[in-house]
N, C-alpha and C positions, 0 to 999 in steps of 0.2 A: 479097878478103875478109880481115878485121883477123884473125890469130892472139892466140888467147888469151893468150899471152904478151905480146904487144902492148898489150892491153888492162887488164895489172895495172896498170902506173904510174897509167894516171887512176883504177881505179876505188880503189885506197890514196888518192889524194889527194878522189877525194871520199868515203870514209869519213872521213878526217880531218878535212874539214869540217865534215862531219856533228855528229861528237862535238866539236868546236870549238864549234857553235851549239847543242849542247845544255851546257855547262857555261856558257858566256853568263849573267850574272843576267836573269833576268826583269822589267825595268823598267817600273815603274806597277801588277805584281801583287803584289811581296811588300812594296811601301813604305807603309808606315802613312801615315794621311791628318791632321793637325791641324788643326782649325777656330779662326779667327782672327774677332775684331771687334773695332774702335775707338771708344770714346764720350771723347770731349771735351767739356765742358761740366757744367753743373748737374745733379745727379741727381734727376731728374724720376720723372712715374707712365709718362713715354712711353722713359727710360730702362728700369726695372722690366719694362713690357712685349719692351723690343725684347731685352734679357737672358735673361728668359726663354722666348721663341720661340727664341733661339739655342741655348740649352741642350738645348731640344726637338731642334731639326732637328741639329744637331752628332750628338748618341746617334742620331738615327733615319739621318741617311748613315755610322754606323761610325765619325766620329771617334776617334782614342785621345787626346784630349783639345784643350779650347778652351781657346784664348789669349785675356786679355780686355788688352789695351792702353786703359790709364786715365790720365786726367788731368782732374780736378775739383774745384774749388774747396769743394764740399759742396752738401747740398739738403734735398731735403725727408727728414726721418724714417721718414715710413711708407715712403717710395718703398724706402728703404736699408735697411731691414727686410725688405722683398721680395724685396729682392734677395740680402740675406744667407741667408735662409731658403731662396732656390733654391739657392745655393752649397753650403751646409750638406748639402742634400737630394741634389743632382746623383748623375746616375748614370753620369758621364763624369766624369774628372782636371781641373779649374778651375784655369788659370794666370792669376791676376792680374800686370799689367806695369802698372807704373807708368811711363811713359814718352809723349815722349821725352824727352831731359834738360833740366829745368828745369818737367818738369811736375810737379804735384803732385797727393797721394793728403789732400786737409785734409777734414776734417769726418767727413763721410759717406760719403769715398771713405776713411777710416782705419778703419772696420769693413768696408767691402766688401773691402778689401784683405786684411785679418787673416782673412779668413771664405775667404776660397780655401784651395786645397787647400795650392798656391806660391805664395806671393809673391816678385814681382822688382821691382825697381826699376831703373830705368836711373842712370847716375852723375850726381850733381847736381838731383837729386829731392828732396822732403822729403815727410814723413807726417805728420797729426798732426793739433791743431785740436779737440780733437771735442767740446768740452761745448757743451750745446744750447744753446739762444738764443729767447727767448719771442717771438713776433707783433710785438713792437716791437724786437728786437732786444737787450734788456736781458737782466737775469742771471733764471734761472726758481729756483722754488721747488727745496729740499733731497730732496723726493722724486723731481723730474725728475729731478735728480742723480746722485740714489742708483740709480736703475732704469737710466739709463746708463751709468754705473760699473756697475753688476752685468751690463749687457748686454756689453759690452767685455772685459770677464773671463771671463765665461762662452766667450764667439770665443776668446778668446784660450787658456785652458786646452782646448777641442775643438781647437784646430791647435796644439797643444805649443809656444802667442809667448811673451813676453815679458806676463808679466801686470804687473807692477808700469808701466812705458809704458803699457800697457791703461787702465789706469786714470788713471795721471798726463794723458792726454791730455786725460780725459773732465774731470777736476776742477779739472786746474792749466792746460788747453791744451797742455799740452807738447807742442813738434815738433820732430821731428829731420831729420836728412839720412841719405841713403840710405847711407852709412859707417856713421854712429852705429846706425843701424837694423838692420844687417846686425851688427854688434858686438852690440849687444843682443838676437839672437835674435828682432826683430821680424819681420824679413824673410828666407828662406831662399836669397839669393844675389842677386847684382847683374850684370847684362847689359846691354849697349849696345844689343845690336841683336835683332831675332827669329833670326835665325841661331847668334849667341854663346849665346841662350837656349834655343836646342834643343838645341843641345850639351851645356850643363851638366845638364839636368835629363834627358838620355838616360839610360836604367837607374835609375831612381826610380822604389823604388816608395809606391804610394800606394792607402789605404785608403778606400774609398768610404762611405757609410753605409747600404748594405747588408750590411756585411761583408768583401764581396769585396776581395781586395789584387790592383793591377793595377800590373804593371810597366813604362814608359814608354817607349817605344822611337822617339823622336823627332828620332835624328841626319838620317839623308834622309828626315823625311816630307814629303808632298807635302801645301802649304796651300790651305785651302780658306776663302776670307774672305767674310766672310758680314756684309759690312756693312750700315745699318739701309735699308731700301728708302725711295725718293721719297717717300712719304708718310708714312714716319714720320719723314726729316728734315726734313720741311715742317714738321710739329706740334714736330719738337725746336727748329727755328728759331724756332717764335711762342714757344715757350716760355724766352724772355732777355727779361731786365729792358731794356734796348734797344729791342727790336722790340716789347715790349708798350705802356713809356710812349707810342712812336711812335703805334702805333695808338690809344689811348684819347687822346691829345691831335689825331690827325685825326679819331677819329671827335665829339670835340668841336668841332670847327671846322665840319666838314660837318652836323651838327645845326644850325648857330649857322645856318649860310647858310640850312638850309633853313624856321627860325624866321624870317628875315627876306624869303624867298622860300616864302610858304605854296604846297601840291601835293606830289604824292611824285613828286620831280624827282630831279635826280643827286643831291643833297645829302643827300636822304633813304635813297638807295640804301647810299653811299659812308660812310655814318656808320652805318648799321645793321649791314651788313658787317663794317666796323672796330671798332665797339662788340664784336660777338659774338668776334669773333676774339682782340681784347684781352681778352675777361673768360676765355677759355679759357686764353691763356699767364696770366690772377693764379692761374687755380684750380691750373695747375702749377706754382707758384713758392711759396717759403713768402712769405707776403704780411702784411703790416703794415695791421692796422686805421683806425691814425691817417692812415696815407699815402692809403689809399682811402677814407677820410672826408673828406681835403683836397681830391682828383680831384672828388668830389662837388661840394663848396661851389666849389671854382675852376668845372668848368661851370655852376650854378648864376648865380653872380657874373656869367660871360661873358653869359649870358643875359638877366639884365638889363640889361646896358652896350646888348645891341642890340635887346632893346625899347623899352625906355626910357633913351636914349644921353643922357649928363649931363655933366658934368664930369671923366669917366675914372675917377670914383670906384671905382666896381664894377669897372672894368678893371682897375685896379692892386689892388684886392685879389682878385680871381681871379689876378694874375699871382703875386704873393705863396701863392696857398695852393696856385695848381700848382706852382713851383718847391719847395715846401717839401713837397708830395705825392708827385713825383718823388724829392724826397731822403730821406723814408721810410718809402716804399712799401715795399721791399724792405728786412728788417733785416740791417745791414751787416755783423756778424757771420759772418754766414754765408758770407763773399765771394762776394754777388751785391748787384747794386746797380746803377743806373743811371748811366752815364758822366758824368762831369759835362758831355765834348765834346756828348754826344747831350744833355744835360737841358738847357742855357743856351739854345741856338739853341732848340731844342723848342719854348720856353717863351714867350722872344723872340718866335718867329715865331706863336704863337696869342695873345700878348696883341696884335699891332699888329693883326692879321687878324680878329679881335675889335673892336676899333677900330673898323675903316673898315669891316666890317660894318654897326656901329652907326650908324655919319654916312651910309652910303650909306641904310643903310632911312632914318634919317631925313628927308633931303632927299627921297625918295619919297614920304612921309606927307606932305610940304609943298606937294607936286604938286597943283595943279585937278583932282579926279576927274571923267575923262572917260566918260558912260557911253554904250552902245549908242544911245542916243537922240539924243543930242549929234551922234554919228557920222552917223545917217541923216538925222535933220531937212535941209532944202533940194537934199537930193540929188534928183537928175532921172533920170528912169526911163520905160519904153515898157509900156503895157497888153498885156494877150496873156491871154486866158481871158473876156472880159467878151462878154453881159453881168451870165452869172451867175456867173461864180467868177473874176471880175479880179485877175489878177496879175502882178507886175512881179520884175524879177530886179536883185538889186544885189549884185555884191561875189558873183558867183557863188549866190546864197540866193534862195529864190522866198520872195516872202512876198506874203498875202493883203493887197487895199488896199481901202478905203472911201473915197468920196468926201465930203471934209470939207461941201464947198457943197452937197450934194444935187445937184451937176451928172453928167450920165448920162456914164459913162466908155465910151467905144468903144478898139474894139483897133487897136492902132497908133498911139493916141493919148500923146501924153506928159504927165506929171503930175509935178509938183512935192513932194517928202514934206512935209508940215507938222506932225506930229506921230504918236506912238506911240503904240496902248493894245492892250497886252497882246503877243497874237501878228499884229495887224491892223496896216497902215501909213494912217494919214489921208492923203488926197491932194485935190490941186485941181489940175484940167487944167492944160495951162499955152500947147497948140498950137502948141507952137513945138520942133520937133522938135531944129532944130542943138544945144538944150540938153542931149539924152540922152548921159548918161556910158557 
């Protein structure tokens, strides 16, 4: 049996333990959590939506604040008013990142930026861009103007930027670089990376529009990225000038075929699909009258080249009002626009396919129409049902026969077709059985 004295060394060292694994930090319970998401591209209604879901779910898991990592060319107005109005509102810390370097905050993305609580920018970024741009991409009236410039200033004095930028961007375009921007009190620091930006903005504090001032505790939190789910990058994808022209130029193709092959066959499936799909990416796109008034008359045009296939007249000017449909569909102001790599081929490949559309139905309408009668007439066939309900089977089909001669038809006998009326086959014997097909 152990003496007590025996047994102090170990039990010292396991109380030493003991209070060793109590002074331990407690990792994953006292580390603040930051909620992240990424949008590249056009600021859309399917933007606006995916933003503000985030916002939601960020405060409802405890978030101490969402990172928004941005880079967009601009979009729609109402979309970015939605979005700035959730910013403005938010009941969680909003870090806009402009990033990564080389991307840019133009348009639409220079009030969603100025409307965060921070703004960052990665190095070699620029801001800016923002005066609107009408349906055709042209310059809009002085009150658009003015209510922009008043919108830009108002973001700007609620997050203590740079008002005179505010405004210069909205009237003159002005854009700067994430230097100049950071100089001018646009933007509240410059970060490379999400880590260099948790860092800086640790111990910041920041006032909600509740009141509440909440102070940022973001060196080790633990991220929690909440990017936009399958289906809503399916609907962000139809929504590029790109994939929309694609679709409204197949599902003009797949119309044309099925114009020239009447039935609801693939043609009809495959353009009905692609039609609906396309008109959904125009309605999230700022979209251009003229350009979708061109899409019209170019399918239009195609449609008669392969009704009425001519001299390519109607083909080359459908090729004409699509390529010039595609060029301004989208007002280029905005930097959204259709590639010109994607619009050439695009266009190419539905005026030639358009074409030989045309000359294929044609040579079909030039065909001998062959009908079901043509088919049967002389064919030879065996009786079976006579002598009251004689019938013969051809081609798999029973069909009822009449004796054309008044000669009495027996079964097993074989008969010759000589003509059709109705759903009845005329027949005359023929007794010669080796005939039957």
């Amino acid at each position: 049996m152990t003496s007590p004295r025996a047994r102090l060394p170990a039990l010292l060292l396991l109380g030493a333990f003991i209070l060793a694994l109590g002074a331990m930090p407690a990792h994953g319970q006292d580390r603040s959590t930051v909620a992240t998401t990424t949008w590249s591209g056009p600021i859309t209604p399917v933007t606006a939506d995916h933003l503000s879901d985030v916002i939601d779910l960020a405060h409802q898991r405890g978030a101490v604040a969402l990172v928004v990592h941005l880079d967009t060319p601009g979009g729609l107005v109402s979309s970015m008013r939605a979005i700035v109005q959730d910013f403005l509102g938010a009941p969680l810390p909003i870090i806009v990142h402009v990033s990564p370097s080389g991307a840019d905050a133009g348009s639409a993305g220079t009030f969603i930026t100025m409307a965060a609580h921070v703004a960052v920018m990665a190095p070699a970024t620029t801001i800016g861009a923002a005066t609107p741009v009408d349906l055709e991409g042209g310059e809009v009236g002085d009150k658009i103007i003015n209510n922009a410039a008043a919108y830009a200033e108002a973001i700007a004095t609620e997050r203590g930027r740079d008002v005179e930028f505010a405004i210069a961007a909205v009237r003159d375009g002005e854009s700067i670089t994430s230097d100049e921007a950071l100089e001018r009190n646009v933007i509240d620091l410059i970060a490379g990376d999400l880590d260099a930006l948790l860092q800086a903005i640790d111990g910041r504090e920041i006032e909600l529009a509740n009141g509440q001032t909440v102070t940022l505790q973001t060196a080790d939190a633990v991220l929690d990225e909440m990017d936009p789910s399958l289906a809503r990058r399916i609907l962000a994808a139809l929504a590029d000038p790109n994939v929309a022209f694609i679709l409204l130029s197949l599902a003009t193709l797949a119309i044309l075929y099925e114009i020239a092959n009447p039935g609801v066959g693939a043609g009809g499936v495959t353009g009905a699909v692609a039609l609906i799909l396309g008109l959904y990416a125009l309605s999230a796109l700022p979209t251009s009258m003229a350009g979708a008034a061109l899409l019209i008359v170019a399918g239009v045009l195609f449609a008669i080249e392969v009704v009425v296939p001519g001299i390519g007249v109607a083909a080359a000017g459908g090729t004409i009002a699509l390529f010039l449909g595609g060029l301004f569909l989208f007002p280029r102001p905005t930097g959204i626009g259709v590639n010109m790599w994607v619009l050439l081929p695009a266009v190419l490949v539905a005026a030639a396919t358009a074409v030989l559309i045309g000359v294929a139905a044609s040579r079909l309408r030039e065909l001998p129409k062959t009908t079901v009668s043509d088919m049967l007439i002389g064919r030879h066939a065996e009786v079976f049902g006579a002598p009251d309900h004689p019938r013969v089977h051809i081609d798999g089909t029973a069909w009822r026969v009449v004796s054309a001669n008044g000669e009495q038809l027996q079964d097993g006998g074989t008969v010759t077709v000589v003509d059709r009326d109705n759903l009845d086959l005329l027949v005359v014997p023929t007794g010669d059985a080796s005939e039957e097909d």
